[in-house]
NURO-194595 format. One record per atom (N, C-alpha, C, CB): x, y, z; residue in three letters. Coordinates in steps of 0.2 Angstrom, whole numbers, padded with zeros to 4 digits, always signed. Glycine has a CB too. Layout:
XYZALA ...
//
This chain:
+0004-0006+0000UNK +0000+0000+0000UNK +0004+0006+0000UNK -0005+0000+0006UNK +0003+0010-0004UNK +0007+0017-0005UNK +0005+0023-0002UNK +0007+0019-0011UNK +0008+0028-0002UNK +0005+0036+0004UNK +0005+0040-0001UNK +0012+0040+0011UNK -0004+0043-0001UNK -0006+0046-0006UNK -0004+0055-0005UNK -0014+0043-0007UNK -0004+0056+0002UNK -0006+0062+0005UNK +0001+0058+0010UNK -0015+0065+0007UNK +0006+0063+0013UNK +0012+0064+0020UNK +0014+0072+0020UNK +0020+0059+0020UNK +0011+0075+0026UNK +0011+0080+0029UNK +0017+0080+0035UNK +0005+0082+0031UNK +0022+0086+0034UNK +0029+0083+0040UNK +0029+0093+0042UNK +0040+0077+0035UNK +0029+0092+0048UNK +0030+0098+0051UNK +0029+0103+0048UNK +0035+0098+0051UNK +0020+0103+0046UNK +0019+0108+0042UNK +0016+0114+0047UNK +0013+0106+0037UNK +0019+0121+0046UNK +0018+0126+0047UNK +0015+0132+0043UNK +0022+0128+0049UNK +0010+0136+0043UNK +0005+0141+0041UNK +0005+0145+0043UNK +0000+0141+0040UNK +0004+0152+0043UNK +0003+0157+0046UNK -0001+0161+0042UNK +0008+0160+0048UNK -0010+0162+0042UNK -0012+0166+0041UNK -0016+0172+0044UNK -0014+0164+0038UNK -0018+0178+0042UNK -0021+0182+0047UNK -0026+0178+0054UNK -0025+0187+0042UNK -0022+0180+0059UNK -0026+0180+0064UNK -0026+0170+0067UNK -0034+0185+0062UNK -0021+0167+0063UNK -0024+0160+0062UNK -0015+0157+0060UNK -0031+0160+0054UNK -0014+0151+0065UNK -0008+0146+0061UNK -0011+0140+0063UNK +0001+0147+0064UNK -0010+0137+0057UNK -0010+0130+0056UNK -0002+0126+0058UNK -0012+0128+0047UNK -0002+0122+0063UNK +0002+0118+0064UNK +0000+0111+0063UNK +0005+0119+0068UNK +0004+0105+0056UNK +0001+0100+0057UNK +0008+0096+0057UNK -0004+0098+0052UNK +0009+0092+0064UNK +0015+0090+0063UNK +0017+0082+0057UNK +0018+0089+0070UNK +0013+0077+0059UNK +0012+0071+0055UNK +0005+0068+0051UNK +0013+0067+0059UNK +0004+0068+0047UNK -0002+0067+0045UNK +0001+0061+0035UNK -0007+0078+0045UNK -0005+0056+0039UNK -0004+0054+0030UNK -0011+0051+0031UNK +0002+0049+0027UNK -0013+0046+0022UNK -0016+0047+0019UNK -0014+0040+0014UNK -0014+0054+0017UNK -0015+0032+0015UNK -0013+0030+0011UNK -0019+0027+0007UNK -0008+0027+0013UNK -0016+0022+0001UNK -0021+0022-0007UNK -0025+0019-0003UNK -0018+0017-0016UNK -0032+0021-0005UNK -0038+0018-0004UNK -0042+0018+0004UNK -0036+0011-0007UNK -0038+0022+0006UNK -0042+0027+0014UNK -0046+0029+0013UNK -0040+0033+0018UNK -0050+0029+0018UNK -0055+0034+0018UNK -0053+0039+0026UNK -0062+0030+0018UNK -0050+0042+0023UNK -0049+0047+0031UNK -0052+0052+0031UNK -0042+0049+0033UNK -0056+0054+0037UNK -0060+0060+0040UNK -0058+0065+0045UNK -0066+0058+0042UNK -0057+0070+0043UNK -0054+0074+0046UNK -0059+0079+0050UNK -0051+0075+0042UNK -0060+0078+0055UNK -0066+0081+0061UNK -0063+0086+0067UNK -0070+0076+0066UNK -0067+0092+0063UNK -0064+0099+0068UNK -0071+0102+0071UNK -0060+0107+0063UNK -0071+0109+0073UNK -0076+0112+0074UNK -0074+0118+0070UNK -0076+0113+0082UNK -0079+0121+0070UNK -0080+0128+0065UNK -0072+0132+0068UNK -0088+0135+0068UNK -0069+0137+0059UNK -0061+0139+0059UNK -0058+0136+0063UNK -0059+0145+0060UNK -0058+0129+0063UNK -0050+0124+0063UNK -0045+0124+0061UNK -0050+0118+0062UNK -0049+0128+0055UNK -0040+0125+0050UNK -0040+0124+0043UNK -0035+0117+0053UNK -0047+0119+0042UNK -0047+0114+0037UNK -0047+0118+0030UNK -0054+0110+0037UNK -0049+0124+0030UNK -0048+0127+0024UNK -0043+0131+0021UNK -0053+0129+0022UNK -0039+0132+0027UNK -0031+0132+0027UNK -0027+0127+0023UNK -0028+0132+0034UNK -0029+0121+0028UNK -0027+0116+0024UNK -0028+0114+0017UNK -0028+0111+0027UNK -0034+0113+0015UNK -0036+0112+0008UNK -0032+0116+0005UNK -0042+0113+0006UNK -0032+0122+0005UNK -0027+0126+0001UNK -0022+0124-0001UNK -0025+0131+0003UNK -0019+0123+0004UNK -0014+0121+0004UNK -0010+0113+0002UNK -0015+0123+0010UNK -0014+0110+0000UNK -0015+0104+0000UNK -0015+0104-0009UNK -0022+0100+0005UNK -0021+0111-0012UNK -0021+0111-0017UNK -0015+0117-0021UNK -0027+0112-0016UNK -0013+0120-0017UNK -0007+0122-0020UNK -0010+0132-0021UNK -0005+0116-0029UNK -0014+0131-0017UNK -0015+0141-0017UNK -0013+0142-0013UNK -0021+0145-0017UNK -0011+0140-0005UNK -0004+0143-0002UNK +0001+0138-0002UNK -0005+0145+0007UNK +0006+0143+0001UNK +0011+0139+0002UNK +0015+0139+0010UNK +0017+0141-0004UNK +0016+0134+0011UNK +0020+0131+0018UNK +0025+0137+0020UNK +0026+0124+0015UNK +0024+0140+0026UNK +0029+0142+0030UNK +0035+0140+0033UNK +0026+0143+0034UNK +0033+0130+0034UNK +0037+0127+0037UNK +0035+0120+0034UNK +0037+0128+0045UNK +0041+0116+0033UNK +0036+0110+0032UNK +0036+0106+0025UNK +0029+0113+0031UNK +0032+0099+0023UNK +0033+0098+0017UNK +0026+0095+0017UNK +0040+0095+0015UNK +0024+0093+0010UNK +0017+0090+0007UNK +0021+0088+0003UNK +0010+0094+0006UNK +0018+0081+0004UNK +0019+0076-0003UNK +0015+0074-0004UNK +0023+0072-0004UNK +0013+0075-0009UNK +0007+0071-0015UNK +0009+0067-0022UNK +0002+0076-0017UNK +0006+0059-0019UNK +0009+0055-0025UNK +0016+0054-0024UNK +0008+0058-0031UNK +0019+0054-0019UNK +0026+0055-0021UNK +0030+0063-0023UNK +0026+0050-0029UNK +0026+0068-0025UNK +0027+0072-0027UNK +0026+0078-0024UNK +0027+0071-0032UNK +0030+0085-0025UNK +0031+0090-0019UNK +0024+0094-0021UNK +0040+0095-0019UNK +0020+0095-0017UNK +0014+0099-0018UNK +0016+0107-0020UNK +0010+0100-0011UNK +0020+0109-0021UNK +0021+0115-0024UNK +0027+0115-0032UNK +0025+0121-0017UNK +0031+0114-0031UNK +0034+0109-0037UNK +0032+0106-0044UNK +0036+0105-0035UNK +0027+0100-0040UNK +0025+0096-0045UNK +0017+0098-0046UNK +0026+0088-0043UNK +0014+0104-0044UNK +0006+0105-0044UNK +0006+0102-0050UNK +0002+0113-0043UNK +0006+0105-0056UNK +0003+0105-0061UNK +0001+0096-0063UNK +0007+0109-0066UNK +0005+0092-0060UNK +0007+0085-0062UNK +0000+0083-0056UNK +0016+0083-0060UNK +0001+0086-0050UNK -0002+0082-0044UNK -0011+0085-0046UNK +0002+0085-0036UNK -0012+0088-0048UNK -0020+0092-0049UNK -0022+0087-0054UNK -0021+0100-0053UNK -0019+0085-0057UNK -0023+0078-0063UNK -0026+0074-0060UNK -0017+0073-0069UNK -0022+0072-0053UNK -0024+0065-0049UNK -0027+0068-0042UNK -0016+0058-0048UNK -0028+0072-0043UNK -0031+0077-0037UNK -0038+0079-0038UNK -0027+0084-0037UNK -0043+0077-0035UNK -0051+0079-0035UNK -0052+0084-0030UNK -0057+0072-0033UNK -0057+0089-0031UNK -0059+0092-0026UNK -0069+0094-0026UNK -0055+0100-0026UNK -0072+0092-0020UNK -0079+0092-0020UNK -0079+0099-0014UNK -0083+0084-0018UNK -0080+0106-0014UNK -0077+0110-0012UNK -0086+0114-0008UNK -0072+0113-0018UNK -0084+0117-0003UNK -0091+0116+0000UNK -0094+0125-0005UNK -0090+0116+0011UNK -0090+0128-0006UNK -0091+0134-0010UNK -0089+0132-0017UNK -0086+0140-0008UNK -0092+0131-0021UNK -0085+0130-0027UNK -0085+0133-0033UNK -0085+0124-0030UNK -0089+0138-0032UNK -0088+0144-0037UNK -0089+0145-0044UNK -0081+0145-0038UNK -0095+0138-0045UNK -0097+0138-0050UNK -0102+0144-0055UNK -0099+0133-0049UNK -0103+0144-0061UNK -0106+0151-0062UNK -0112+0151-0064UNK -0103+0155-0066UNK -0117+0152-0058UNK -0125+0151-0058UNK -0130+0153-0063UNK -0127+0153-0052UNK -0127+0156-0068UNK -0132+0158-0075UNK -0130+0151-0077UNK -0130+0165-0082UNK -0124+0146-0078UNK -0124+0142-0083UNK -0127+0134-0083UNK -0116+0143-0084UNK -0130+0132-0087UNK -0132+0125-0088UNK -0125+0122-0085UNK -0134+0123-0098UNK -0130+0114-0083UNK -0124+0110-0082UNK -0119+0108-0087UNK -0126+0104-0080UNK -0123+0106-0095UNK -0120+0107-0099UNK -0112+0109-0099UNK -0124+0110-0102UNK -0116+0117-0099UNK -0110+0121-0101UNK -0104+0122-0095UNK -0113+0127-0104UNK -0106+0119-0089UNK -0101+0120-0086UNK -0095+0114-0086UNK -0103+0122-0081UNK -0097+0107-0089UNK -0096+0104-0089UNK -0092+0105-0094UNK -0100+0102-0087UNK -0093+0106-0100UNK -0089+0109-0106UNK -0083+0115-0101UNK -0094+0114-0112UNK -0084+0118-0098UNK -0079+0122-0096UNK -0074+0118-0091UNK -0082+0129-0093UNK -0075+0114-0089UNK -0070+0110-0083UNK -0069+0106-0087UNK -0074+0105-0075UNK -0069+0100-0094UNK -0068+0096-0094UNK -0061+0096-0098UNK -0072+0093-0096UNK -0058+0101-0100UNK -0053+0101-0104UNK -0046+0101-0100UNK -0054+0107-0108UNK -0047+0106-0093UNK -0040+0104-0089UNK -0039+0095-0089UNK -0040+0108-0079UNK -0042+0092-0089UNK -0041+0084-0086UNK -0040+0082-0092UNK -0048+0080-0082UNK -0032+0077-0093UNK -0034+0072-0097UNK -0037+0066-0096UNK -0030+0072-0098UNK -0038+0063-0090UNK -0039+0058-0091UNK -0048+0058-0090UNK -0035+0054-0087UNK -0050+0065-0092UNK -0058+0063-0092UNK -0062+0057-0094UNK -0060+0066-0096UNK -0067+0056-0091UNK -0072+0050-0091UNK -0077+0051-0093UNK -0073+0046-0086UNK -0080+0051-0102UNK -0087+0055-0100UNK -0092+0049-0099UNK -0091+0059-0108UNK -0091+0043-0100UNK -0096+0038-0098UNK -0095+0037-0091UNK -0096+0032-0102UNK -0089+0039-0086UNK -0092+0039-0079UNK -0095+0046-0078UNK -0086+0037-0074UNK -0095+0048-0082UNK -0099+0057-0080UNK -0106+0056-0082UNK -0095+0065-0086UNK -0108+0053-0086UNK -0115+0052-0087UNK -0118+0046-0083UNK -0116+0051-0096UNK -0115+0043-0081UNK -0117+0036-0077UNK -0117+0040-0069UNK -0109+0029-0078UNK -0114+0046-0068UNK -0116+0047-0062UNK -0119+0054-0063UNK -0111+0047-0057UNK -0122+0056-0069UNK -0129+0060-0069UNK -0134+0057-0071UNK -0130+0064-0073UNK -0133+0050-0071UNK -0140+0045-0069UNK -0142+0045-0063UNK -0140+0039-0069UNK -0136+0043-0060UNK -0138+0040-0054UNK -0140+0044-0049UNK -0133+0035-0051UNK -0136+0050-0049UNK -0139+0056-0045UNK -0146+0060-0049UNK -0134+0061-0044UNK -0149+0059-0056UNK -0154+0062-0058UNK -0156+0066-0058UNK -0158+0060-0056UNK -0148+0068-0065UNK -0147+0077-0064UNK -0149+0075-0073UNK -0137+0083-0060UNK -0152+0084-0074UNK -0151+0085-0083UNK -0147+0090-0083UNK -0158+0088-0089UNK -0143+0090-0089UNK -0138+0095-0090UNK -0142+0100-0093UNK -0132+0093-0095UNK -0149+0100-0094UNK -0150+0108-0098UNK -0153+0112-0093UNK -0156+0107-0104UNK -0153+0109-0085UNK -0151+0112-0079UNK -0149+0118-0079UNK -0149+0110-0076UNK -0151+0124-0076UNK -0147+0128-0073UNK -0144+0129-0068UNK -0149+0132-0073UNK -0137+0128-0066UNK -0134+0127-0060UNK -0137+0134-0055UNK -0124+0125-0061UNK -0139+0138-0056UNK -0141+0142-0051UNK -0146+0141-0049UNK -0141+0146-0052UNK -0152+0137-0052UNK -0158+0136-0050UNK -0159+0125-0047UNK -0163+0139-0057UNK -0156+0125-0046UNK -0158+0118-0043UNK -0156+0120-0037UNK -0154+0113-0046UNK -0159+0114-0033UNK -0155+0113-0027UNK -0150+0112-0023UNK -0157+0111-0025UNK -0149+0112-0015UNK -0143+0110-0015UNK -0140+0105-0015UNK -0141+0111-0011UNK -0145+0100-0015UNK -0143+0091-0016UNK -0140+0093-0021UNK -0150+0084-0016UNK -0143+0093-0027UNK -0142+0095-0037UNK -0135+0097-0035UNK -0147+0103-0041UNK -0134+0104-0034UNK -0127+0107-0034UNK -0121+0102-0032UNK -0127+0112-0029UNK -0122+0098-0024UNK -0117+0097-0023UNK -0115+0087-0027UNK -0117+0100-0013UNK -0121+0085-0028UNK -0119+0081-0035UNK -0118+0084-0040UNK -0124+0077-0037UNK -0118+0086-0042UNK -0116+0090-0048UNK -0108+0089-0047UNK -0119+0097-0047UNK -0106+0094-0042UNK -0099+0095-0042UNK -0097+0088-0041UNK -0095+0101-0037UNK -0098+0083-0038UNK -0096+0077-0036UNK -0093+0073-0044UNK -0102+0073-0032UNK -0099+0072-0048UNK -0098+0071-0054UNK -0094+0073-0058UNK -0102+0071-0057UNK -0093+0078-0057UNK -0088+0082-0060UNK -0080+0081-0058UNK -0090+0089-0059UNK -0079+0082-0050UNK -0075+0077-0047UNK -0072+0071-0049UNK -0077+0076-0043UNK -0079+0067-0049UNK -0074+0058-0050UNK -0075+0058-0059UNK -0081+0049-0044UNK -0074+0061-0062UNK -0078+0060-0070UNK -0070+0060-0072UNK -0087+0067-0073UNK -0066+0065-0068UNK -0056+0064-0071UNK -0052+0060-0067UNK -0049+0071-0071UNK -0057+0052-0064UNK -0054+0050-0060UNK -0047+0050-0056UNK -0055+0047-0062UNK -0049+0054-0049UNK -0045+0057-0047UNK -0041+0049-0042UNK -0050+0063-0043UNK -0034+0052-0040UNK -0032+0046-0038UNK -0035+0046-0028UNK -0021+0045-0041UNK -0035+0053-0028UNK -0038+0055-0021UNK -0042+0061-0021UNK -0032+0056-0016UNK -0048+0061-0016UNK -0052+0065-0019UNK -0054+0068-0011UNK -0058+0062-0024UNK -0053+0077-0013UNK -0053+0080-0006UNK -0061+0084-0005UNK -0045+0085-0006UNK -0064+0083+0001UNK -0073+0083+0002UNK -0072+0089+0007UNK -0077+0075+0006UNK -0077+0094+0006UNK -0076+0100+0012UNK -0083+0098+0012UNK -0074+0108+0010UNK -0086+0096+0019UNK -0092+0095+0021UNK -0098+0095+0016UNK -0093+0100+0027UNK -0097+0089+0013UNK -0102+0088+0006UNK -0105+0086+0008UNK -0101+0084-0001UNK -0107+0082+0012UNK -0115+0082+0012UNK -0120+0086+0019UNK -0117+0071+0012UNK -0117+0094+0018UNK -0121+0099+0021UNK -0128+0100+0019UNK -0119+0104+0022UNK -0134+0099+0022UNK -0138+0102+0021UNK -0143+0098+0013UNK -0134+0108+0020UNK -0138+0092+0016UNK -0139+0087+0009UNK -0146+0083+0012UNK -0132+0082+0007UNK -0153+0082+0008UNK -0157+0076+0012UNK -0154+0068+0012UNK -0164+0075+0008UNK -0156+0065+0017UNK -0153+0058+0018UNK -0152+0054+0012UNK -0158+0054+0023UNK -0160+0054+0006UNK -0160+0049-0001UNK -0153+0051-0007UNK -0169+0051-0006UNK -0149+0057-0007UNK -0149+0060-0009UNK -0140+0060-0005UNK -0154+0065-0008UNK -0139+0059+0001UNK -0133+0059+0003UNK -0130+0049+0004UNK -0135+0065+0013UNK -0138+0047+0003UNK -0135+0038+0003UNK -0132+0038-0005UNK -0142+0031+0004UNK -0132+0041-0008UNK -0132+0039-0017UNK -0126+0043-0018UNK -0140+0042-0023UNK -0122+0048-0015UNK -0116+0050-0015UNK -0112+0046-0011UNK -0115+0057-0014UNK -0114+0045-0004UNK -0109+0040-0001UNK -0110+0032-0006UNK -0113+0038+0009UNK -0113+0029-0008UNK -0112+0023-0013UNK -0106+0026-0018UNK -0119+0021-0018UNK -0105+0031-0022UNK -0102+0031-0027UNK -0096+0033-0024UNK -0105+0035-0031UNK -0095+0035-0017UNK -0088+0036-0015UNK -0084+0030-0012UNK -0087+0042-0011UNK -0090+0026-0013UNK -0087+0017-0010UNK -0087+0016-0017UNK -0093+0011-0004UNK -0091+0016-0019UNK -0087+0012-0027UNK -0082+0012-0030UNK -0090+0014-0032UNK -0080+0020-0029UNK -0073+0020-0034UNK -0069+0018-0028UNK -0070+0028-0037UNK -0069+0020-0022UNK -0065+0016-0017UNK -0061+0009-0018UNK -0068+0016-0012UNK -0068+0006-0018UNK -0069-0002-0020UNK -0067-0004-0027UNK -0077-0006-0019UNK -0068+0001-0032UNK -0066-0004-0038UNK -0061+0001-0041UNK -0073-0005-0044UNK -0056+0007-0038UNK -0051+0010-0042UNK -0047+0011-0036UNK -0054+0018-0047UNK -0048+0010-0032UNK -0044+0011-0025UNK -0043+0018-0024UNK -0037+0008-0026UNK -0045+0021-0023UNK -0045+0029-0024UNK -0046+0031-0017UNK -0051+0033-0031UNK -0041+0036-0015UNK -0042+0038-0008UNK -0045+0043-0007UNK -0037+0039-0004UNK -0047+0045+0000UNK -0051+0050+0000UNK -0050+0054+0008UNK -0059+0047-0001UNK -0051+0060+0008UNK -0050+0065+0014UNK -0058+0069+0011UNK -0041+0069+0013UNK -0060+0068+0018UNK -0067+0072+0018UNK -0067+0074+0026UNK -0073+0066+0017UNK -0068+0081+0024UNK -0069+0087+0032UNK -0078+0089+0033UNK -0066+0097+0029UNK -0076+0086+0041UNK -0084+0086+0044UNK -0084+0090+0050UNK -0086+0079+0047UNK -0088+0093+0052UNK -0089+0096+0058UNK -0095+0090+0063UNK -0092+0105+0056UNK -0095+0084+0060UNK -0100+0082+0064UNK -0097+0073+0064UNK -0108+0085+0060UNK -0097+0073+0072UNK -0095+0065+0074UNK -0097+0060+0071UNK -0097+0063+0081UNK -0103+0062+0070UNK -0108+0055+0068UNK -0105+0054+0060UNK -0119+0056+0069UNK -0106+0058+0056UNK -0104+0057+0052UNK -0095+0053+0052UNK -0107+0061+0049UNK -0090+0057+0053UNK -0085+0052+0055UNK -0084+0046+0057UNK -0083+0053+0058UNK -0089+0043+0061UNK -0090+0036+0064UNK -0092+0033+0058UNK -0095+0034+0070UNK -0098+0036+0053UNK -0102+0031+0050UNK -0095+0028+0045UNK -0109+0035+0047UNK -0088+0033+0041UNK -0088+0034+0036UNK -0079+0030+0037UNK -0092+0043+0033UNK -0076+0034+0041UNK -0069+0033+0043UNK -0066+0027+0043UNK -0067+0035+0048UNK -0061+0025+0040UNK -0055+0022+0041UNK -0049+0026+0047UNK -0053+0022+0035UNK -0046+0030+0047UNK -0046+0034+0051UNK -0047+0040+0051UNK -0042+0034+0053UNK -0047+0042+0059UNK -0048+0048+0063UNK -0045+0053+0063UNK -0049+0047+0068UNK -0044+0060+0057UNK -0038+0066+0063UNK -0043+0072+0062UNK -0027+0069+0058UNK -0041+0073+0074UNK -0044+0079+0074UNK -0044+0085+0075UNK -0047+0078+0076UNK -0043+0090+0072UNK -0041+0095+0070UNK -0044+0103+0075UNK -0043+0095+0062UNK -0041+0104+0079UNK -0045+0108+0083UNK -0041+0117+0083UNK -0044+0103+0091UNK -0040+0122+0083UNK -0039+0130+0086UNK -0031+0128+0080UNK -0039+0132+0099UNK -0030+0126+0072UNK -0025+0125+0070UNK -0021+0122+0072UNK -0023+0129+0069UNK -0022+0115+0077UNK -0017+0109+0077UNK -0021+0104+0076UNK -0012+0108+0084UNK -0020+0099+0071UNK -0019+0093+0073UNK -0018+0088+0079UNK -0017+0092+0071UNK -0024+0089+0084UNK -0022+0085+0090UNK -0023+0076+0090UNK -0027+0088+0094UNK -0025+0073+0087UNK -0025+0066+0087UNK -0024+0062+0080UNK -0031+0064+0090UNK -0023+0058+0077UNK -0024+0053+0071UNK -0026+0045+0074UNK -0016+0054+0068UNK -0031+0045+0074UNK -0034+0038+0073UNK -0037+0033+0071UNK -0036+0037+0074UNK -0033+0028+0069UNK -0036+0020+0066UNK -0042+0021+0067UNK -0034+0013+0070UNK -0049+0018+0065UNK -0053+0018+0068UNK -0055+0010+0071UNK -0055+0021+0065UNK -0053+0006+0069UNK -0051+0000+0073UNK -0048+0000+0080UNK -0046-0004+0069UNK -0045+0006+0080UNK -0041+0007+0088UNK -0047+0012+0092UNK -0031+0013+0088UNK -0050+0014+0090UNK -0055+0018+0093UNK -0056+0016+0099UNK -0061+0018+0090UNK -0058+0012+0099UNK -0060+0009+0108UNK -0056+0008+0111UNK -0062+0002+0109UNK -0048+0007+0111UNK -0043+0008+0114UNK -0040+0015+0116UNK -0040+0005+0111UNK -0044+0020+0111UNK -0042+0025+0111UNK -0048+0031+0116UNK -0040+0027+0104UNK -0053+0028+0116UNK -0058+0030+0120UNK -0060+0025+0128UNK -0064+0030+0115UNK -0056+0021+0128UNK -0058+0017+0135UNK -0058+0020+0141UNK -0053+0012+0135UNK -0054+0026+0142UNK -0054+0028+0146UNK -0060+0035+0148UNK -0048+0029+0147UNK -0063+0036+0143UNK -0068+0039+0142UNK -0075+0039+0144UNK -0068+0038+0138UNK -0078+0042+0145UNK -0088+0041+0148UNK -0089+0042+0141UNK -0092+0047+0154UNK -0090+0037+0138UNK -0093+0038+0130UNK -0100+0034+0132UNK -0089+0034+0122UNK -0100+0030+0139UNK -0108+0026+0137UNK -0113+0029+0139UNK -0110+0017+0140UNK -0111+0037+0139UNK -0120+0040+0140UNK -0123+0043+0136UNK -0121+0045+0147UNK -0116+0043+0132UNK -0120+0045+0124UNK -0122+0042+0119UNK -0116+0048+0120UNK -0121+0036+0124UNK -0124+0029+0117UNK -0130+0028+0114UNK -0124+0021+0120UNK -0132+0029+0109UNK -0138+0031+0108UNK -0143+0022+0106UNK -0138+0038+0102UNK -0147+0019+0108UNK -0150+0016+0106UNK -0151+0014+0096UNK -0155+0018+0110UNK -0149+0009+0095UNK -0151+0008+0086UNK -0150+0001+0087UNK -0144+0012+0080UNK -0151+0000+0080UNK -0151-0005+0078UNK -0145-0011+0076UNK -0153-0003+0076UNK -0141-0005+0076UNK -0134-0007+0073UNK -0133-0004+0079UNK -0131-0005+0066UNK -0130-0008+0085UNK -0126-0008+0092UNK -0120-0005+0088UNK -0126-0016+0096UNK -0116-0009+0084UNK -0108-0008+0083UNK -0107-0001+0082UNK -0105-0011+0077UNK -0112+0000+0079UNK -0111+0010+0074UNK -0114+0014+0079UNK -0118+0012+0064UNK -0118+0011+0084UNK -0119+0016+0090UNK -0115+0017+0093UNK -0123+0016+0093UNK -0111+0012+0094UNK -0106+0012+0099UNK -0100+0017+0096UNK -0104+0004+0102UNK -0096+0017+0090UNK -0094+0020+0086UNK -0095+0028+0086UNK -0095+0017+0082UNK -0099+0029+0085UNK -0101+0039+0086UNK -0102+0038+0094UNK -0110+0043+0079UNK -0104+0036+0098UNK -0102+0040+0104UNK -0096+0040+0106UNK -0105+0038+0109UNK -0093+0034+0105UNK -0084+0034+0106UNK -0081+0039+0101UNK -0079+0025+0103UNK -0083+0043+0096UNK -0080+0047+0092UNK -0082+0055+0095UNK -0082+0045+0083UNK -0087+0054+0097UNK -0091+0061+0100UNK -0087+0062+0107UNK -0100+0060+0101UNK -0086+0056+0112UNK -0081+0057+0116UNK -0075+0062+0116UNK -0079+0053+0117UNK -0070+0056+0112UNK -0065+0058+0110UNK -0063+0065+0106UNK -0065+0054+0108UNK -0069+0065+0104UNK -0067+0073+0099UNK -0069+0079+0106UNK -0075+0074+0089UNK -0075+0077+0110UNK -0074+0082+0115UNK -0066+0084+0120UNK -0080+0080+0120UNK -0064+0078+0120UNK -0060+0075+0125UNK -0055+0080+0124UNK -0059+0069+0124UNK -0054+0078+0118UNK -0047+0083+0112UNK -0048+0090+0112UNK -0047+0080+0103UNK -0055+0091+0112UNK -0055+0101+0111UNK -0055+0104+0120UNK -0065+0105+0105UNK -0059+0096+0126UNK -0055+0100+0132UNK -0048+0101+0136UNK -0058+0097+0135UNK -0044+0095+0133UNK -0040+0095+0133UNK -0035+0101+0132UNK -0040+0092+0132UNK -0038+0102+0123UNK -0031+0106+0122UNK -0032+0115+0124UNK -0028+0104+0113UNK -0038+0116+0127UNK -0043+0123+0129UNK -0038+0123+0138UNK -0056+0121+0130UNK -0039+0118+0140UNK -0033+0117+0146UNK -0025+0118+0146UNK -0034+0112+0148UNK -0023+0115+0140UNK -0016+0117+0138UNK -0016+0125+0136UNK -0013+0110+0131UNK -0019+0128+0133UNK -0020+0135+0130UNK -0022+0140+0135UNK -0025+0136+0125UNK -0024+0136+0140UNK -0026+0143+0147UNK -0020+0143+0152UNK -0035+0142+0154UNK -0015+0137+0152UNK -0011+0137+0156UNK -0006+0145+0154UNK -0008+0130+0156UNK 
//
């Protein structure tokens, strides 16, 4: 297994805000989630990951290759499902789709139409007038359609309905399962982390305070009062899972609120 994403002593400094991430990776076919609370960082990071800042301190390697050096090379195999993404709301899907598809060589139009079935979009749509579900499939398709070798998620399924957020989560296990394709997805919310992670890093006031297996979870929450958050289901295991995650994630932003007042 190879390291799609290694972060080593990264340093940032923007206004009013530094990101410090000392260790962080990423290898083929993860699914890692990355869980903060509101201005954590994460869109420091993404930037940064995508190559519109650059490193104060530090290095990013992607694919093997230096994230500022090799951008042009690393953006081919680089996806982004962006929670803003700047698309331009007069235009048909159509035509926006014509305007993204030329940076990519390895465009896929029969996976691009195969996931504007399955999400039950028309291209003679106006991306300003659909909904949010619409939009944020949309850009997904668009995403996985240059098959990306790792695809980076800024809280995609906000605001998204459940029928609507199960039919994106299938398609990001699919390519998982059948292209091996990794994935880094930013949440502000536990539960979804439990449902979705392979591992855990949680990102709190611009540090990276934890990185976790999610197999180790329980070892990493044992010392924890996670069973009063346990919520009754059906699926015992997946409950038990987001309260151990919802622990832990408090645990980490009480903790490090006590290292910062000392």
């Amino acid at each position: 297994m190879s390291t799609v994403l290694e972060i080593d002593q990264l340093r940032k400094q923007v206004p009013k805000f530094k990101l410090n991430i000392a260790v962080m990776r990423v290898e083929q076919g993860e699914f890692a989630v990355l869980l903060s609370g509101p201005k954590a960082g994460k869109g420091t990071l993404f930037k940064l990951l995508l190559d519109m800042l650059f490193p104060d301190f530090g290095t990013i390697t992607l694919f093997g290759l230096d994230s500022h050096r090799d951008s042009e090379a690393i953006k081919q195999q680089l996806g982004l499902v962006a929670r803003r993404p700047g698309l331009y709301y007069g235009a048909s899907l159509k035509r926006l789709k014509h305007m993204v598809r030329p940076f990519y060589r390895e465009w896929d139009e029969q996976a691009y139409r195969d996931y504007l079935r399955l999400f039950e979009l028309d291209e003679s749509w106006v991306y300003g007038r659909v909904d949010n579900a619409a939009k944020k499939q949309f850009v997904l398709a668009l995403a996985l359609a240059h098959r990306p070798q790792l695809l980076l998620l800024d809280e995609p399924f906000l605001h998204v309905p459940p029928q609507a957020r199960e039919r994106m989560a299938q398609s990001l296990w699919q390519e998982r399962r059948e292209r091996g394709m990794s994935l880094l997805l930013a949440t502000t919310e536990p539960e979804e982390a439990a449902r979705l992670a392979d591992s855990l890093h949680i990102l709190h006031g611009g540090s990276l305070l934890m990185s976790v297996p999610i197999e180790q979870l329980p070892e990493y929450a044992s010392d924890l009062d996670w069973q009063g958050r346990e919520k009754r289901s059906r699926d015992e295991a997946l409950a038990r899972r987001i309260a151990q995650t919802e622990a832990l994630f408090a645990h980490c932003i009480d903790a490090q609120a006590g290292e910062d007042a000392r």
